[in-house]
Wavefront OBJ file of the C-alpha trace (Angstrom):
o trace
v -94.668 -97.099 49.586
v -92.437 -94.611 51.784
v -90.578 -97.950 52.929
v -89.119 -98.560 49.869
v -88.611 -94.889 48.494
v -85.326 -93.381 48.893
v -84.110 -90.223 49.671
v -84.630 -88.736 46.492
v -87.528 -90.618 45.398
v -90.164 -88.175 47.411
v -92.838 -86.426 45.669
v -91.940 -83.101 46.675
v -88.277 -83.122 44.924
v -89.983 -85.288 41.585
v -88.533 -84.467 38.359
v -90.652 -86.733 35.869
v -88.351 -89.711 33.904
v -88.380 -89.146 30.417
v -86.541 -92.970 29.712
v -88.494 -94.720 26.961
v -90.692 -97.125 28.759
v -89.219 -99.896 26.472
v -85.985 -99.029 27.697
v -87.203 -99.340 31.817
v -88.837 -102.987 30.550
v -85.665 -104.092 28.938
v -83.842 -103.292 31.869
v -85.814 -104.828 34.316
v -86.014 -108.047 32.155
v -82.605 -108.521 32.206
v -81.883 -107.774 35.414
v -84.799 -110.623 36.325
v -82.952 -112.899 34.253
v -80.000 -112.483 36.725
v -77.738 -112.264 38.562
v -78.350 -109.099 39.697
v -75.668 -106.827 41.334
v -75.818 -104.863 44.461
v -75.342 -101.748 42.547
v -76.672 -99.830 39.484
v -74.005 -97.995 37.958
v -72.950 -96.942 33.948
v -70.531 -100.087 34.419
v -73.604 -102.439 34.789
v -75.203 -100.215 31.916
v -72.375 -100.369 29.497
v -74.498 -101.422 27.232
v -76.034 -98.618 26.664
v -75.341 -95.113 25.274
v -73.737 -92.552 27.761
v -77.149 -90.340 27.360
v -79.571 -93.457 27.927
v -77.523 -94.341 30.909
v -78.193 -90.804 32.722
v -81.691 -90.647 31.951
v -82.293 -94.463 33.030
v -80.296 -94.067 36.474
v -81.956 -90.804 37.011
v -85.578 -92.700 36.673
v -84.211 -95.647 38.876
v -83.153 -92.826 41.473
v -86.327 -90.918 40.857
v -88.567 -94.004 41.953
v -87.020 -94.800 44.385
v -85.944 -98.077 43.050
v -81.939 -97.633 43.583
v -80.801 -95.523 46.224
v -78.670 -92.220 45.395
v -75.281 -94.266 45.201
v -77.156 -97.008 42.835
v -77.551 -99.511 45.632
v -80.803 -101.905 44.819
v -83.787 -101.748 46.635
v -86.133 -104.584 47.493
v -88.757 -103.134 44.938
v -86.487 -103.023 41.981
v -85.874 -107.054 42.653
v -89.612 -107.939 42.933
v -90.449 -105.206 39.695
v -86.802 -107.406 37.800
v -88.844 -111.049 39.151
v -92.247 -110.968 38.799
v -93.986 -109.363 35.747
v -97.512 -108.692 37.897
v -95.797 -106.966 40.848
v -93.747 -105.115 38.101
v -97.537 -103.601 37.210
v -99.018 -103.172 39.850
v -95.893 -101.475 41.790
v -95.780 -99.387 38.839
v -99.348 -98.224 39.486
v -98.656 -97.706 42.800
v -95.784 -95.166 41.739
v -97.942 -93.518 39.375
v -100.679 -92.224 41.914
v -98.130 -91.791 44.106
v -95.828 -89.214 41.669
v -98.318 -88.237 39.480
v -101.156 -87.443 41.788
v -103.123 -84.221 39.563
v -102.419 -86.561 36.265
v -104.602 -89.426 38.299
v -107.059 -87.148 39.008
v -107.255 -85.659 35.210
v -107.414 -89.311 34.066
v -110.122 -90.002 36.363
v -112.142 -87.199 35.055
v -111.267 -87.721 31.282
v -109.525 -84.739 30.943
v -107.885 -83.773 27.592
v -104.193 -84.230 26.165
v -103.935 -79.865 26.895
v -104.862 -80.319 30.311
v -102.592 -83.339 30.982
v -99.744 -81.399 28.948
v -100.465 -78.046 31.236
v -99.994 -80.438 34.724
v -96.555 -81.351 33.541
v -95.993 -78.182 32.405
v -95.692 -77.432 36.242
v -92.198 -79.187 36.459
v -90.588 -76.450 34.200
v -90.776 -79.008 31.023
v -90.817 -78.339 27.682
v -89.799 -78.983 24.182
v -88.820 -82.474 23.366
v -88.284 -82.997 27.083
v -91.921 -82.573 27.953
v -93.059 -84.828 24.911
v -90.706 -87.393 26.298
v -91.891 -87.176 29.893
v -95.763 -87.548 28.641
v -94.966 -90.335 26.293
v -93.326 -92.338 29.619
v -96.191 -91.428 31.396
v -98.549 -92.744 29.132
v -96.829 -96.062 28.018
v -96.574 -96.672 32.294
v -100.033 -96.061 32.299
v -101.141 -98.406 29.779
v -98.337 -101.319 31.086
v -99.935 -100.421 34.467
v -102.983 -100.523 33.673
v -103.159 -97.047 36.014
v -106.213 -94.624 34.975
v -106.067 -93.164 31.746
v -108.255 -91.127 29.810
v -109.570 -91.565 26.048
v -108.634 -88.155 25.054
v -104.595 -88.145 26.482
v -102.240 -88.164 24.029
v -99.073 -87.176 23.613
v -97.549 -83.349 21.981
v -96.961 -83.090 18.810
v -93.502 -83.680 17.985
v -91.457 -79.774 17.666
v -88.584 -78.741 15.762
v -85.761 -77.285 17.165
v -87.334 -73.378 17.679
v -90.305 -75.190 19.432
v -92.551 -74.968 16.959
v -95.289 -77.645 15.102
v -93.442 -78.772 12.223
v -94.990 -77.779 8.994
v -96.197 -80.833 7.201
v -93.743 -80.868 4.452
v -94.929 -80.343 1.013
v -93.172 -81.666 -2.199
v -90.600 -79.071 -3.589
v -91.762 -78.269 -7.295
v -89.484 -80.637 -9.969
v -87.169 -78.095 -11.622
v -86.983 -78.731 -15.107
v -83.694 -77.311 -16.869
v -84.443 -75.878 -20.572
v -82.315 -79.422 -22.078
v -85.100 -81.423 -20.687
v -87.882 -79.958 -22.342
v -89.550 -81.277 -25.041
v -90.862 -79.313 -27.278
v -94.343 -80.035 -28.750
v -94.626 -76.652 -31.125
v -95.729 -77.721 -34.328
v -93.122 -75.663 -36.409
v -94.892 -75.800 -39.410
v -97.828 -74.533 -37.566
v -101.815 -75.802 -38.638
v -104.415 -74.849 -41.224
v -108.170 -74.575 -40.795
v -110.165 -74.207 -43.443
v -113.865 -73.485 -42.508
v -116.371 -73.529 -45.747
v -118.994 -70.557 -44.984
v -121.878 -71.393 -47.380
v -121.870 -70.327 -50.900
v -119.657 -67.299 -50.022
v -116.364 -68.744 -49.672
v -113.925 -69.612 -46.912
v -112.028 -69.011 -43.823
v -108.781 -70.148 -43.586
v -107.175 -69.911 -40.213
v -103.228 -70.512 -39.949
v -101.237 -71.136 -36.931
v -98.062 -71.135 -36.183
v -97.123 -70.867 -32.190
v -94.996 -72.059 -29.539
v -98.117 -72.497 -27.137
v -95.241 -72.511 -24.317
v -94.302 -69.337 -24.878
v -98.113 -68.289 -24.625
v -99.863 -66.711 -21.411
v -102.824 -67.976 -20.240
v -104.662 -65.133 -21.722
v -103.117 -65.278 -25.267
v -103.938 -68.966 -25.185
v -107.792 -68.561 -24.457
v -107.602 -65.729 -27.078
v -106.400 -67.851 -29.561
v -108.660 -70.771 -28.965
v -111.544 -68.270 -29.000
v -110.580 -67.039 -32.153
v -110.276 -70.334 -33.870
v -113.645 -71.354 -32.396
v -115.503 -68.194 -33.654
v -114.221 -69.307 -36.679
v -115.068 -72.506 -36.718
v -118.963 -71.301 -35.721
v -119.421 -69.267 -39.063
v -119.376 -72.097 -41.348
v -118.264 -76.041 -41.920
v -114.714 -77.095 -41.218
v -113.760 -78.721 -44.620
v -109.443 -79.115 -43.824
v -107.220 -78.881 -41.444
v -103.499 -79.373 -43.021
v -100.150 -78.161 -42.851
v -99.403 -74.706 -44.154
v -96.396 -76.464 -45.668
v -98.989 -78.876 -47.748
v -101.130 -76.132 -49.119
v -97.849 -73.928 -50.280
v -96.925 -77.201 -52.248
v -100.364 -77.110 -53.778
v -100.050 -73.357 -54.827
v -96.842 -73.960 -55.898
v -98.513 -76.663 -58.516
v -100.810 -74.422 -59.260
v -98.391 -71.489 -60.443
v -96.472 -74.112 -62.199
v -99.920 -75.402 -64.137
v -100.428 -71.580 -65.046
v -97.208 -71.301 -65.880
v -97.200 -74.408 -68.486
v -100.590 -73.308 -69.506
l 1 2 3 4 5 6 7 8 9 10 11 12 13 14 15 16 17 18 19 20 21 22 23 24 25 26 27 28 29 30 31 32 33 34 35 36 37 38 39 40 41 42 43 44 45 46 47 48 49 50 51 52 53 54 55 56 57 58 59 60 61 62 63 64 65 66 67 68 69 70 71 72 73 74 75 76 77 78 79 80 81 82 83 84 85 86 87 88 89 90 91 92 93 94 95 96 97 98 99 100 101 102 103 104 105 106 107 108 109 110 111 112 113 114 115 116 117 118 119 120 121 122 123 124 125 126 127 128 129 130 131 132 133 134 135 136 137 138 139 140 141 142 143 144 145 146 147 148 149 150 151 152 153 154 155 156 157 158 159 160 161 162 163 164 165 166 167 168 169 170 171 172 173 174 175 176 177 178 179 180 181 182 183 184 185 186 187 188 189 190 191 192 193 194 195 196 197 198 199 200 201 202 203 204 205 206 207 208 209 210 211 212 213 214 215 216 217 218 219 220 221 222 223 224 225 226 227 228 229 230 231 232 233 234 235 236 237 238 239 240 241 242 243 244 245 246 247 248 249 250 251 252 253 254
């Protein structure tokens, strides 16, 4: 390998790529379609966005694949050419570059312990996610070691921390959209206890306005009622005043 690595593609001065591995493949595909140019520069890469350009010449340079001025190296046109020495050059690069991630694989380390071994360039936050994630989708393109348990980091927010899984904010209900269900004329029971006469319960609430409490209260007080005799009615309050009022008015013709 150290025939086609250039002067700053050398173990010793690696800085992992964090270019999507999509990204490397698309490049590589078209530069196999052709022609390809002596050079690698942002006006070959125009194509892309002034961030994806720096990170993909940095991974070219990194590999050894372009020199440090962006002149192409034999191994970047047989990687552009030929999809199976595009794999299994890119397996060579991986035990060459990531020697202690080979080794983890090997030995089906876990996703911390991978994480910790890049932690060793001075990565972190999104960086560090994006570095794993390259390293990963090599591997499996590759076909490189991997082990079951590597995955990548969660995705962090901005302060570096796991973000929160978000939870529904509560619907806000403004006091025009409420409908209200209070029976204004409120409700009758009538409970028959034997030969002794009745119970006659009346309410008249706006169970909204009620605390839990009050409302178990209530409901315990209705159904004590309820247990002393037979329920016989239940009517509006409104109902039974118009009965009273006939009543009075039979009296009074009487």
């Amino acid at each position: 390998m150290e025939d086609h690595i250039g002067e700053v593609g050398k173990p010793d001065a690696f800085k992992p790529p964090y270019v999507p591995m999509n990204t490397l493949n698309g490049l590589l595909n078209r530069l196999g379609k052709g022609p390809m140019p002596p050079r690698i520069d942002k006006g070959y890469l125009d194509n892309y966005s002034g961030s994806t350009q720096g990170i993909l010449l940095a991974a070219l340079r990194t590999f050894g694949l372009i020199k440090p001025d962006g002149t192409v190296e034999p191994i970047l046109r047989e990687m552009a050419t030929d999809q199976e020495k595009r794999k299994s050059h890119l397996a060579e690069l991986l035990h060459e570059f990531y020697p202690e991630q080979i080794k983890l694989a090997e030995q089906n380390a876990t996703s911390q312990q991978l994480e910790e071994s890049f932690r060793k360039w001075k990565l972190q936050g999104s960086t560090l996610r994006k570095a794993i994630v390259f390293y990963l989708e090599a591997v499996k393109f590759s076909g490189a070691p991997n082990s079951p348990h590597f995955k990548p980091p969660r995705q962090t927010v901005g302060n570096g921390r796991k973000p929160r899984r978000k939870v529904a904010a509560p619907k806000v209900v403004t006091p025009s959209q409420v409908t209200q269900s209070t029976n204004e004329e409120g409700e009758r029971i009538v409970v028959a206890v034997g030969d002794v006469g009745k119970i006659t319960v009346i309410t008249s609430l706006r169970w909204t306005g009620l605390t839990s409490d009050q409302r178990i209260a209530v409901f315990d007080l209705v159904d004590k009622a309820k247990a002393l005799g037979t329920e016989v009615q239940a009517q509006d309050p409104d109902l039974a005043d118009e009965d009273s009022e006939e009543e009075e008015d039979q009296e009074a013709d009487e």
